[in-house]
C-alpha positions as CSV (number, residue, x, y, z in Angstrom):
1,X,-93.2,74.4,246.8
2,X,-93.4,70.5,246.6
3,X,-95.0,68.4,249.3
4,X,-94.2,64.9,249.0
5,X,-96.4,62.3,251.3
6,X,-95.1,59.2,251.8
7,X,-96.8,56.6,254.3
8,X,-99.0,54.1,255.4
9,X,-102.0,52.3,253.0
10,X,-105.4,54.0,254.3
11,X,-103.1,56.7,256.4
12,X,-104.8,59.5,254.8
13,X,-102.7,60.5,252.3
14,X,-105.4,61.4,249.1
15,X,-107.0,63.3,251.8
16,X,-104.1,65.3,253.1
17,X,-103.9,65.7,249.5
18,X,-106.7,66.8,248.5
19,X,-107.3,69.3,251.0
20,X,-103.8,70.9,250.1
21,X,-105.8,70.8,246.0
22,X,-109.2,72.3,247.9
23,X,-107.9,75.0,250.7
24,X,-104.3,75.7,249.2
25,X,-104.5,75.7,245.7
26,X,-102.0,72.7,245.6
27,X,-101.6,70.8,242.0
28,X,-102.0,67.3,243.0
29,X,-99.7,64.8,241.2
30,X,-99.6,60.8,241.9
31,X,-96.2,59.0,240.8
32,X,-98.7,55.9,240.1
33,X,-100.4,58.1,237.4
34,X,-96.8,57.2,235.5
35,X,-97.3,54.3,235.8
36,X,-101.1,53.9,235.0
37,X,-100.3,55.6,231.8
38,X,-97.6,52.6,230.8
39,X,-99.8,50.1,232.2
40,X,-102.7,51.6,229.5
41,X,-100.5,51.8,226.8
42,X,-99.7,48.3,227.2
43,X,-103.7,47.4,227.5
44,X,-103.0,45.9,231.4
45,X,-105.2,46.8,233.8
46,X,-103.9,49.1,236.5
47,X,-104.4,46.7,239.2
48,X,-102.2,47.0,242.5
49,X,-100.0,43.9,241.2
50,X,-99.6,45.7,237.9
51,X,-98.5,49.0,239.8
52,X,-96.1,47.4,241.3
53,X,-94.0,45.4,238.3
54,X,-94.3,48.2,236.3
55,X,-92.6,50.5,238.4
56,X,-89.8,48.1,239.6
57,X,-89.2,47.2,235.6
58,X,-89.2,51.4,235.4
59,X,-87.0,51.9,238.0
60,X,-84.7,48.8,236.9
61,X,-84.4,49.9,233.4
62,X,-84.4,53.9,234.0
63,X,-83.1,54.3,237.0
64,X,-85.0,54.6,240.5
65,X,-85.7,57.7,240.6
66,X,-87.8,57.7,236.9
67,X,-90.9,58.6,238.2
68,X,-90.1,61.5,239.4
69,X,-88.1,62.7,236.9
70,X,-91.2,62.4,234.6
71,X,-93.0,64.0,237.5
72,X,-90.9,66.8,237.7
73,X,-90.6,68.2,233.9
74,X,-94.3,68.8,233.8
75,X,-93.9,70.9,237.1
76,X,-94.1,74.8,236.3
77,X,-91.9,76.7,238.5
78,X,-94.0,79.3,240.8
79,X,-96.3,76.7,241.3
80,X,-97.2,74.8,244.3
81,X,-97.4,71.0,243.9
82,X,-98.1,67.8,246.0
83,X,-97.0,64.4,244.9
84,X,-98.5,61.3,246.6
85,X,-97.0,57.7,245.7
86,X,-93.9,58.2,246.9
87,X,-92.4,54.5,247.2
88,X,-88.6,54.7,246.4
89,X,-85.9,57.1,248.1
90,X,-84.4,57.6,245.1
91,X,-87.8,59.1,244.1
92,X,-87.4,61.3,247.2
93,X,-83.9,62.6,246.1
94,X,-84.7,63.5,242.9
95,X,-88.1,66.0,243.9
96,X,-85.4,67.4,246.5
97,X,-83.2,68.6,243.4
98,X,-85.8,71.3,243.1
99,X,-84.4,72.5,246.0
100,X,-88.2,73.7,247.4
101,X,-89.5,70.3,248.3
102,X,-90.5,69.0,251.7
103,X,-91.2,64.8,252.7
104,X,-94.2,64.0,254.8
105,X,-94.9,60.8,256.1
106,X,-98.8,60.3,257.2
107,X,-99.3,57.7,259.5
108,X,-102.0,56.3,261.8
109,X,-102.3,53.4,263.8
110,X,-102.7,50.2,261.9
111,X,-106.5,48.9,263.5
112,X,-107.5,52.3,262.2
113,X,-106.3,52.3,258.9
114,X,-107.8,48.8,258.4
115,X,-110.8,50.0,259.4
116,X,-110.8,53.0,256.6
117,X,-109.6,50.7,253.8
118,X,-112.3,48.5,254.8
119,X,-114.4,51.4,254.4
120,X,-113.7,52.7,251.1
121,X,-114.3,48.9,249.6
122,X,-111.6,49.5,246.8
123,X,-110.4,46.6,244.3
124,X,-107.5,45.3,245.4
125,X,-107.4,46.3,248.9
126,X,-106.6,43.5,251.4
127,X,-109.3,41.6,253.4
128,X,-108.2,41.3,256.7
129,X,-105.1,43.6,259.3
130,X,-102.8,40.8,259.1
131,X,-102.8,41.5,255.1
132,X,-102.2,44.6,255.2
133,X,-99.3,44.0,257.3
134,X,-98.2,41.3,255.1
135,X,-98.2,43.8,252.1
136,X,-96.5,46.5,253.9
137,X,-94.0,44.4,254.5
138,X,-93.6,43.0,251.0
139,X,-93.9,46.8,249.9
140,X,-90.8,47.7,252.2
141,X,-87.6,46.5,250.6
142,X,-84.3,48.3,251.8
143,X,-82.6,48.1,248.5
144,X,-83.0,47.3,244.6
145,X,-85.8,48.7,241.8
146,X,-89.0,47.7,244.4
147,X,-90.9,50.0,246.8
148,X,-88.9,50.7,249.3
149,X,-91.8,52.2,251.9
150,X,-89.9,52.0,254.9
151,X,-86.7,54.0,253.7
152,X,-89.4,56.2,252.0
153,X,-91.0,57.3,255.9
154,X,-87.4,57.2,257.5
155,X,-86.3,60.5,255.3
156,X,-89.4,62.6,255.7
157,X,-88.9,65.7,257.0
158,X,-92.0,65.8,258.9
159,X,-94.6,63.3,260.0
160,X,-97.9,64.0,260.3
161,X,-100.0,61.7,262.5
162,X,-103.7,61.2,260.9
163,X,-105.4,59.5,264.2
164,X,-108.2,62.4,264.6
165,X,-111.6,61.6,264.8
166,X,-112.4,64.6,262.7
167,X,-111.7,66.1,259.4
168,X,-111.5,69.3,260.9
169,X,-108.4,67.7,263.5
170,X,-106.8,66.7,260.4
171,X,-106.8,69.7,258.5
172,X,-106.0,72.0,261.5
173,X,-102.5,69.6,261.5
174,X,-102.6,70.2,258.2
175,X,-102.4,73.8,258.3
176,X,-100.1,73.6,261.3
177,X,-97.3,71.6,259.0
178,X,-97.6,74.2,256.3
179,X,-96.9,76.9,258.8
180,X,-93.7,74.7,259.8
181,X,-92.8,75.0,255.6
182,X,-93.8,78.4,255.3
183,X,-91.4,79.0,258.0
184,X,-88.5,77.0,256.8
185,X,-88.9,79.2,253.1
186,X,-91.2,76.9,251.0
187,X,-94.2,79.6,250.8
């Protein structure tokens, strides 16, 4: 099975990852590693800026959905993977080809996820809400070779609200959208 997560900056998605990695045996894979790896090989630092021309000269010279076609042919088949970075619908498509994938969107409210960005202190990250904002918006084109966020959280096929105060809250919806896959044939 492959669990997409789509969403929000400082939503909670490397932790919904991570806990699939730590309780579920998940293999975690981030479409931004491809492009971290181009970005190296080209000596640029990986920088959010960076991120973000790289892939939209990827996806306009390869097609949209190149990241996870690179994604996808390291992906052993039994094997149960989740894939965070999800920025183009395209992208989305393309993981559904394996016919055993599943789109999450993890959202929270925005004063919160401020509030956790400002917490990790990570380079890049914006300053103030009305940044953030401003970058989501930027981030959330509805056609072309850019991140297209917004389309990206329309097609998932679950959302998963991260407003706990609690890891433990989080993981127990966690566990409770798993069930919902499990249900539907992915486990």
């Amino acid at each position: 099975m492959i669990i997409g997560l789509t969403g929000t900056y400082g939503s909670g998605k490397d932790t919904v990852a991570e806990y699939l990695e730590k309780m579920r045996s998940f293999t975690h894979f981030s479409l931004s590693d491809v492009l971290r790896k181009e970005l190296e090989k080209m000596g640029v630092p990986a920088v959010r800026e960076n991120l973000i021309r790289i892939g939209t000269e990827l996806r306009a010279n390869e097609g949209h959905a190149v990241l996870a076609k690179r994604a996808l042919e390291g992906f052993k088949p039994g094997y149960d993977f989740v894939v965070t970075s999800i920025r183009h619908p395209a992208e989305i498509e393309e993981l559904k080809s394996r016919g055993d994938f599943f789109m999450v969107n993890v959202d929270a409210p925005a004063a919160l996820r401020f509030e956790r960005i400002s917490k990790r202190q990570r380079k890049g990250d914006p300053e103030t809400l009305e940044r953030l904002l401003e970058l989501e918006k930027i981030e959330s084109q509805t056609s072309g070779s850019g991140q297209q966020l917004g389309e990206c959280m329309k097609r998932a096929d679950h959302i998963l609200v991260n407003d706990t105060d609690t890891l433990e809250g989080l993981h127990s919806r966690i566990e409770a959208m798993v069930a919902v896959f499990a249900k539907k044939g992915g486990v």
